[in-house]
FIDOSE-737722 format. One record per residue (C-alpha): residue in three letters; z, x, y. Coordinates in Angstrom, 3 decimals, padded with zeros to 6 digits, always signed. Each point is the difference from the previous one (the first is absolute). Example, Ala and Ser with C-alpha at 12.3 -4.5 7.8 and 13.67 -1.06 7.14 Angstrom:
# FIDOSE-737722
miro	zz	xx	yy
ALA	+007.800	+012.300	-004.500
SER	-000.660	+001.370	+003.440
# end
This chain:
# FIDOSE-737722
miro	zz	xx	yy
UNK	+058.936	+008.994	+007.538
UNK	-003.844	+000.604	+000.624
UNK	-000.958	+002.841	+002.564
UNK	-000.999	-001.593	+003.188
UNK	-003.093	-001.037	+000.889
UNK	-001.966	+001.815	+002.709
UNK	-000.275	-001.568	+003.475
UNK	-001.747	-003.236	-000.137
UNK	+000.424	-003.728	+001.745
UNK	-000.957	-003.148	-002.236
UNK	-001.417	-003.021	+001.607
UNK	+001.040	-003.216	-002.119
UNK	-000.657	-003.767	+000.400
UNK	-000.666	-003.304	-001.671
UNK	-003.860	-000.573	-000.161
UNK	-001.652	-001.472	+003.676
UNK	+002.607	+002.105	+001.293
UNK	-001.913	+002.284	+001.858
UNK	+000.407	+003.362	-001.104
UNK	-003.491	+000.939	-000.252
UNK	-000.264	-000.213	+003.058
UNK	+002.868	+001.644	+000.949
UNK	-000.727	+003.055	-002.063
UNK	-003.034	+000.785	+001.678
UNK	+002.021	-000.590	+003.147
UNK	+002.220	+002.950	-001.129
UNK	-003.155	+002.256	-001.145
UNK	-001.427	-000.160	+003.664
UNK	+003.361	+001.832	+000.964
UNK	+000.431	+002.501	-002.906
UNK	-001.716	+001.643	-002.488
UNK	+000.504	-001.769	-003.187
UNK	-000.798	-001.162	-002.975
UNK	+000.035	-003.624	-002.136
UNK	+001.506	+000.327	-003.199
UNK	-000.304	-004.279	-000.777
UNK	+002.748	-001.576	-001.693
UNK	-001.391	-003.016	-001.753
UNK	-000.593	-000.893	-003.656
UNK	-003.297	-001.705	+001.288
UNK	-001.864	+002.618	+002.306
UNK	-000.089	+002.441	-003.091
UNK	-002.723	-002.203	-001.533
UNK	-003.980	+000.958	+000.197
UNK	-002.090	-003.198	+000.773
UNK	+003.088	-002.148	+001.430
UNK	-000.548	+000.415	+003.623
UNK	+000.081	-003.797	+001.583
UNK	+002.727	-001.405	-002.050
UNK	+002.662	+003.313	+000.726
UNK	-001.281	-000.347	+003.989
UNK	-001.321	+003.779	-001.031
UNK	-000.199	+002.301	+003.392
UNK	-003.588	-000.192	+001.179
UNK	-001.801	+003.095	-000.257
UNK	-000.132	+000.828	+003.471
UNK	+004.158	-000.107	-000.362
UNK	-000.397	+002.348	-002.762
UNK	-002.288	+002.079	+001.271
UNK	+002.913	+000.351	+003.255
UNK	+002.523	+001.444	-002.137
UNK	+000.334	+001.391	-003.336
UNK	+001.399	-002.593	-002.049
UNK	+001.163	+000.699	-003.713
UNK	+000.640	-001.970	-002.891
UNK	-002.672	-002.403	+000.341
UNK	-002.873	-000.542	-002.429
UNK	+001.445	+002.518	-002.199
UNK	+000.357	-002.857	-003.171
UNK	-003.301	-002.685	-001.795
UNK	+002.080	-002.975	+000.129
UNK	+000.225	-000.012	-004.135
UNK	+002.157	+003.004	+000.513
UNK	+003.911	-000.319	+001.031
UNK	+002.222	+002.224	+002.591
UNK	+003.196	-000.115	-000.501
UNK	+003.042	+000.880	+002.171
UNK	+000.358	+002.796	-001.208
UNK	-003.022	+001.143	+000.320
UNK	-000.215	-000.741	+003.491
UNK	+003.477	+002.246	+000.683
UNK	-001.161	+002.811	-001.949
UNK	-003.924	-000.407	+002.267
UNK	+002.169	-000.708	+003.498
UNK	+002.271	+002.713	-000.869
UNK	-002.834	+002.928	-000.175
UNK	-002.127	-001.861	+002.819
UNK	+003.023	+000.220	+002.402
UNK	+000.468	+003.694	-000.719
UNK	-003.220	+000.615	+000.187
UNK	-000.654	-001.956	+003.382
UNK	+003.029	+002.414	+001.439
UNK	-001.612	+002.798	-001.284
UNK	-003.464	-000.674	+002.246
UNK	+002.580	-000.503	+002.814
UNK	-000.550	-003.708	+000.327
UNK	+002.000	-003.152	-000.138
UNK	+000.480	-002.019	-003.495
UNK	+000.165	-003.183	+001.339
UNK	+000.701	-002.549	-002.946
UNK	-001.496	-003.488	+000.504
UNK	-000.058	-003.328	-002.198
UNK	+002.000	-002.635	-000.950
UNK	+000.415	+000.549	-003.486
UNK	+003.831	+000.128	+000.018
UNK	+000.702	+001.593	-003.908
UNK	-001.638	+002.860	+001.082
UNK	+001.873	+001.446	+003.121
UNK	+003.153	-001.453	-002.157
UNK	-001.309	+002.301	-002.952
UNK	-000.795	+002.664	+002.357
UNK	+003.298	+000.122	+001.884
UNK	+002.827	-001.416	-002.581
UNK	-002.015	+001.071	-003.136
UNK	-000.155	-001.764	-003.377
UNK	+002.122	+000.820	-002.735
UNK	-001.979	+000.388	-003.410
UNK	-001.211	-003.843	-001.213
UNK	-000.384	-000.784	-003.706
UNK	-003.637	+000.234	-001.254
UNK	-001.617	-002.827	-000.270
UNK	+000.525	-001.690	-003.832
UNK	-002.332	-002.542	-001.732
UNK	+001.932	-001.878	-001.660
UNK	+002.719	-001.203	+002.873
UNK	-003.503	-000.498	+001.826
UNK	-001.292	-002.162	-002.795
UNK	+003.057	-002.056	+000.231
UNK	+000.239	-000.979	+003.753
UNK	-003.472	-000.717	-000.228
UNK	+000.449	-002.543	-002.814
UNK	+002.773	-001.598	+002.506
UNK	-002.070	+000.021	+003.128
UNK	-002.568	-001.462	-002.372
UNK	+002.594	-003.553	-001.210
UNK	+001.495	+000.509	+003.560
UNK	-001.851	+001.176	+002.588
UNK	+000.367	+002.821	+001.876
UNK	+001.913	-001.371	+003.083
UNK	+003.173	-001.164	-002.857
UNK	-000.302	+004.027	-000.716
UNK	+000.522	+000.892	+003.828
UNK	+002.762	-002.682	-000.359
UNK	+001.220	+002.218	-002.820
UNK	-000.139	+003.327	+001.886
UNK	+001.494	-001.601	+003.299
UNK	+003.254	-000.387	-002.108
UNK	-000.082	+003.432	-001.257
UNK	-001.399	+002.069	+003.266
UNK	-000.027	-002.143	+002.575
UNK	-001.159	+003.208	+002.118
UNK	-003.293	+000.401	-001.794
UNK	-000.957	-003.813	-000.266
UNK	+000.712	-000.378	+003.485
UNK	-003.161	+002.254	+000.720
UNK	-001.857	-001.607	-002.336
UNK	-002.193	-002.922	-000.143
UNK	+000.694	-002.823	-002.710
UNK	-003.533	+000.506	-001.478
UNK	+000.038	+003.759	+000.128
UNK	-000.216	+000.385	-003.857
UNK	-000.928	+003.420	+000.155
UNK	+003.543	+001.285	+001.833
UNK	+001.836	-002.582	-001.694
UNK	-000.782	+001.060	-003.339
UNK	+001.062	+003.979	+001.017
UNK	+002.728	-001.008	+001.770
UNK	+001.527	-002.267	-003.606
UNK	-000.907	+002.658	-001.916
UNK	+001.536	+002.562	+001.974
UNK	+003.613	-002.346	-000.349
UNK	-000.214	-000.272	-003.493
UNK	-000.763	+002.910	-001.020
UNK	+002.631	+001.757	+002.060
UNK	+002.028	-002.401	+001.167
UNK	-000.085	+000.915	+003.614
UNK	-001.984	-002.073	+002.642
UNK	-003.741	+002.315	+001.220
UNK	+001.948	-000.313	+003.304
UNK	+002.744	+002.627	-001.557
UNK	-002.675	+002.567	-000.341
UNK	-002.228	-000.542	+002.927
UNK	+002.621	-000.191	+002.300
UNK	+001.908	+003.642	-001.058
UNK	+002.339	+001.389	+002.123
UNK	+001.787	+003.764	-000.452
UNK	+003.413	+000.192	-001.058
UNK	+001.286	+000.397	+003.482
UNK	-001.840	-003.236	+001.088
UNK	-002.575	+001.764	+002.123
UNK	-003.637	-000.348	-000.457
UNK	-001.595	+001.934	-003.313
UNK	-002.237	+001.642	+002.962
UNK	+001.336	+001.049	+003.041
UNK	-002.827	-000.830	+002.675
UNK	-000.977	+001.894	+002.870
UNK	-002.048	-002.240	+002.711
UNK	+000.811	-003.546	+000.060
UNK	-001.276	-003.612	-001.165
UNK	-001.482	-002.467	+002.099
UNK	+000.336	-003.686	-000.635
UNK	-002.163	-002.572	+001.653
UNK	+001.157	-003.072	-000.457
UNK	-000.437	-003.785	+001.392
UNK	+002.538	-001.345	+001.990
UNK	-001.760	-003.015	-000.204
UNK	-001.139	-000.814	-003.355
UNK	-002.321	-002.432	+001.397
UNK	-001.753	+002.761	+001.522
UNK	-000.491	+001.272	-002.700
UNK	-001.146	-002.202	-002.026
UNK	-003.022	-001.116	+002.524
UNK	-001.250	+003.426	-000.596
UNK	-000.048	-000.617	-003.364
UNK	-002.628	-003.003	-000.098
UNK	-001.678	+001.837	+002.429
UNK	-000.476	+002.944	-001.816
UNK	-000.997	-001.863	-003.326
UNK	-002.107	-002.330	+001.651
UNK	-001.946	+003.457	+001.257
UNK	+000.074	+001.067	-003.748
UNK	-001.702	-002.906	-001.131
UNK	-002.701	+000.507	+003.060
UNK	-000.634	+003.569	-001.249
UNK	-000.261	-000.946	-003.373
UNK	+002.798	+000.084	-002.399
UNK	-001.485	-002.666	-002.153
UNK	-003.060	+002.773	-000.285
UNK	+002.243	+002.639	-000.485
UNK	+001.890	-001.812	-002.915
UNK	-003.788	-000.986	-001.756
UNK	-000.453	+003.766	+000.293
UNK	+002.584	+000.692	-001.778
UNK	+000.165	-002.612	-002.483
UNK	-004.011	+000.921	-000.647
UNK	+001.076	+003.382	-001.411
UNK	+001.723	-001.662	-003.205
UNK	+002.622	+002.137	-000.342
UNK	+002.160	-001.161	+002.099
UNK	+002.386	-003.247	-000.853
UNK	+003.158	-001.578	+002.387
UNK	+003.022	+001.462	-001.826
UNK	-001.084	+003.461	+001.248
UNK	+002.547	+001.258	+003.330
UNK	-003.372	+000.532	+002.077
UNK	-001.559	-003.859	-000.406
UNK	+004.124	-001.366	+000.158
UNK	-000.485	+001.426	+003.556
UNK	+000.693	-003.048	+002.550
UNK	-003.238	-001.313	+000.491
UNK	-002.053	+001.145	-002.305
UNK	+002.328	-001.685	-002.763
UNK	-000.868	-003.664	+001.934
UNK	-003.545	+000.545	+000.108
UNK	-000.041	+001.156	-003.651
UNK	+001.690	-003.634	-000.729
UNK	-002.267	-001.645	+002.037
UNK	-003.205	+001.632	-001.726
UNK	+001.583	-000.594	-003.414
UNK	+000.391	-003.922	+000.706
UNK	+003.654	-000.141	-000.257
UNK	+000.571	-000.573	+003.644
UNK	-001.996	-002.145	+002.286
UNK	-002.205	+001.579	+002.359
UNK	+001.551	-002.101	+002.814
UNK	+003.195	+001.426	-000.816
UNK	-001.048	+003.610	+000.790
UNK	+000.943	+000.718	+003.448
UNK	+003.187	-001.871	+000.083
UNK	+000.958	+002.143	-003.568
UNK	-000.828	+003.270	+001.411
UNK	+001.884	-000.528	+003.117
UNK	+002.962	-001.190	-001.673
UNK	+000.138	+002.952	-002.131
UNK	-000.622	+002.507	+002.732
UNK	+003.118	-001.765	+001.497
UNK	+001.891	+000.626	-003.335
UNK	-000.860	+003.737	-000.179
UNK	+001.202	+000.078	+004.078
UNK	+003.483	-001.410	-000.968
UNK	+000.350	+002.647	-002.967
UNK	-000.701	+002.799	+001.753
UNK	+002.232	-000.926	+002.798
UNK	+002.489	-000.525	-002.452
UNK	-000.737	+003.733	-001.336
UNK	+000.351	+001.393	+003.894
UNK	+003.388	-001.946	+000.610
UNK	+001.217	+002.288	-002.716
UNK	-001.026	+003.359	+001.227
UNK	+003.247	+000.664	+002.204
UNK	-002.274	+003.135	+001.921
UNK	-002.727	-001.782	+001.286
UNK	+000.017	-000.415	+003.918
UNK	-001.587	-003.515	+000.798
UNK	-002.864	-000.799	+002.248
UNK	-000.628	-003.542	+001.109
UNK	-003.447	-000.092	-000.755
UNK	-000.731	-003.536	+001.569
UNK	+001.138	+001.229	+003.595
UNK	-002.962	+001.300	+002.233
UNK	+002.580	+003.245	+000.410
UNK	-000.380	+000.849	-003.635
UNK	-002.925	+002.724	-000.184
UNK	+002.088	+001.414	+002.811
UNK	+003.039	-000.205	-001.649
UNK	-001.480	+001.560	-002.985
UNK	-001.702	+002.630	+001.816
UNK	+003.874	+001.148	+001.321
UNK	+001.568	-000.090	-002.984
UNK	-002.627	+002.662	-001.705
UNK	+000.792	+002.009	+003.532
UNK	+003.390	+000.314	-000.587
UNK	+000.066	+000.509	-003.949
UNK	-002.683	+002.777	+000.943
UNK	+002.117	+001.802	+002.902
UNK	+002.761	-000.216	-002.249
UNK	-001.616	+002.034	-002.707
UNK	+001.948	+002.508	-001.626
# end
């Protein structure tokens, strides 16, 4: 089993969830400090599309982990345990509160139930589900891996070639489903790291709810820009859609929609639907992590609610 990790309190939640908000709610009460937990956020130059704190937000508290990555470079999961694991030691060590925020789910399940060693990537097996998605298509492939980790392909969306691909490759060259290793458990069937604070959980009792937020918030994203953002970063030429950073939701519809192969008029309603996708998977993700204490974060209560739940993790502090 890992050694613990210092004091702490994560704040997760499907996207339009609210916990922005709601972590600057808990920094007017305590001294803390952001370490974000999403894939997106780490990303220079991709500040519409990942609904990117404003700088006034992040000039509030001391955030970490965002803007540390060009968006031609990856970050893996691992990465992000080994960074979160010195940032929340270090955080304790200044006396202040790591306070964990994001909704990328992989990582608090990679930085609380670990992830056994994965085989490296090989060319070849790569070579050969591409050929298939190529006479198939890649939603026959998530067909494919539904059958053989239903866990994974659950969480993952039909077209999402990229995880597809790892996820296949990871079966057949191992023969275990990528749910096997990110999902590790100890021996005695406790978490690989024992955890000292708590995890917070907003989620929608209403899904409806929900999902209004979402159109609202990507109809504000289009306002601000994100079709400008995406010519930005198409103009660099470096940069093509098979990358993590432009398979982000929303950027990866406007990339379509510049390219021609999806009509203009289908932009909004895309984007939205795929926000709502990426909601359902990380729910799905949360409704596995047996330690997370929920907050209805559609009831007016739930800034409140979240507010007492931090109190009480805190006075209970070892």
């Amino acid at each position: 089993m890992a050694p613990a990790l210092p004091f702490h309190i994560g704040l997760a939640g499907p996207t339009a969830a609210g916990k922005t908000a709601a972590a600057l709610a808990i920094a007017q009460h305590y001294a803390c400090e952001i370490v974000s937990v999403d894939s997106a956020l780490v990303y220079r130059s991709m500040d519409i599309g990942t609904a990117k704190p404003s700088a006034s937000e992040l000039a509030a508290v001391p955030h970490h982990l965002i803007d540390i990555r060009d968006p031609l470079q990856p970050f893996s999961a691992a990465e992000f345990v080994s960074d979160t694991q010195r940032l929340i030691a270090e955080i304790s060590g200044r006396g202040k509160l790591p306070l964990l925020v994001g909704g990328t789910m992989l990582y608090f399940k990679a930085l609380y139930d670990g992830i056994d060693p994965m085989p490296a990537a090989n060319a070849d097996v790569r070579a050969e589900i591409e050929l298939e998605a190529h006479n198939q298509g890649w939603p026959a492939l998530h067909a494919e891996l539904a059958r053989v980790d239903p866990e994974t392909a659950a969480r993952l969306a039909p077209a999402d070639s990229q995880r597809i691909q790892r996820a296949l490759e990871v079966f057949r060259l191992s023969g275990l489903p990528l749910s096997h290793f990110h999902a590790r458990q100890s021996r005695s069937g406790e978490p690989a790291t024992p955890m000292q604070g708590g995890l917070i959980s907003l989620e929608p009792q209403d899904r409806a709810w929900l999902h209004g937020r979402i159109a609202l918030r990507f109809d504000q994203m289009l306002e601000d820009g994100l079709v400008e953002e995406v010519k930005g970063l198409r103009a660099r030429g470096d940069l093509h859609p098979d990358l993590p950073s432009m398979r982000c939701v929303g950027y990866r519809q406007v990339w379509e929609a510049l390219d021609g192969t999806s009509p203009w008029a289908d932009l909004r309603d895309k984007g939205i639907f795929a926000t709502r996708q990426l909601a359902k998977r990380q729910i799905t993700w949360l409704r596995s992590m047996a330690r997370r204490q929920v907050v209805a974060c559609d009831q007016a209560s739930a800034l409140e609610q979240v507010l007492q739940a931090v109190h009480t993790l805190v006075a209970a502090r070892p």
